[in-house]
N, C-alpha and C positions, 0 to 999 in steps of 0.2 A: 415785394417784387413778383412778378410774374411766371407762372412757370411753362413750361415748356416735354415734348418730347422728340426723343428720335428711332426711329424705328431701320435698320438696314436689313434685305432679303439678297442674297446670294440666289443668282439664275443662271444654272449653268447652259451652255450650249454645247453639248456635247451627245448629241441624242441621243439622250435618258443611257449615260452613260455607253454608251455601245465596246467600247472599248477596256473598259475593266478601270479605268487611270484614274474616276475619281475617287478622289480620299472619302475615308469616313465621316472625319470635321475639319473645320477649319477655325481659326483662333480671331475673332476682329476686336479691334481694343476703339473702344471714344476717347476724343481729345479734347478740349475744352482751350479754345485762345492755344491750337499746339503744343498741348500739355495732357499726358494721361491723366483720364480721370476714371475712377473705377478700376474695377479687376479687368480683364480680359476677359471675353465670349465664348462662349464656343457655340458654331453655327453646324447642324447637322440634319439628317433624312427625320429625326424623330421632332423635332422643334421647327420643322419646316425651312430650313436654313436661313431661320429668321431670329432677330433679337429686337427688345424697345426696352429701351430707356427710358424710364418717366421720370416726373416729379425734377427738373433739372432744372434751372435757373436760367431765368433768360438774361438778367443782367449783371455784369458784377462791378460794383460803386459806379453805377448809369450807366455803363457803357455796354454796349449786347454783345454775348458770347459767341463768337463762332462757335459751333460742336461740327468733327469732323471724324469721319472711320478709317480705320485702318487694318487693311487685310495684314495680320501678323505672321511671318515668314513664308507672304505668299507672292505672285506674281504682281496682283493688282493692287497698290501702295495707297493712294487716298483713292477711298471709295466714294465717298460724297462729304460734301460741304450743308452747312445749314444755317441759313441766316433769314430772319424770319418775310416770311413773303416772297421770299426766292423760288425760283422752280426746281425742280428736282433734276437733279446729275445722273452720267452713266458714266461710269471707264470701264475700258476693258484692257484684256491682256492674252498672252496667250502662255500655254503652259504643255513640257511633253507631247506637244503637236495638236493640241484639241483648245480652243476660246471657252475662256469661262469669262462671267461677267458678274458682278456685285452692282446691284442696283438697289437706287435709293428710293423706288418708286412711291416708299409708302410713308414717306418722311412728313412730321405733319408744322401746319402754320405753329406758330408762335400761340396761338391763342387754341388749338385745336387738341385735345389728347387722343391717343389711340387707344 
């Protein structure tokens, strides 16, 4: 079978913090068909508030996986979707009076690794 990756980056909009409110990290977990897969993330200033997942399965007995993220006890609840050839997602949310955003910008094809 085929493999695949997903890659999520947290962009916050908060100008560059101005307020003191952002956190140090945040927890995002992958889902696979709605289902944890893997440990949970942590997204933070030192990792770039970035995580990828490689090496993940694009299909399981024929049929392609959705993989989906999930901001863990935070505002923004699915961060993106990923099904291969699809364009990439944005949600956003707000939190403590400032928008943050989890975008999937760098999420890649079915056929592509980061």
């Amino acid at each position: 079978p085929g493999k695949t990756s997903v890659k999520v980056t947290k962009a916050w909009n908060d100008s560059n913090d101005q307020d003191g409110l952002r956190p140090n990290e945040i927890k995002v977990q992958l889902k696979a068909d709605g289902e944890p897969y893997g440990k949970e993330e942590s997204l933070n200033a030192e990792n770039g508030w970035s995580h990828t997942w490689d090496d993940l399965d694009e299909k399981k007995a024929g049929t392609e996986i959705v993989y989906t993220v999930e901001e863990v006890k935070g505002t923004v609840q699915t961060v993106c979707r990923k099904r291969s050839k699809s364009p990439d997602s944005e949600v956003s949310g707000s939190r403590r009076g400032f928008r943050n955003r989890i975008l999937s910008a760098d999420i890649s094809d079915i056929s592509a690794h980061i």
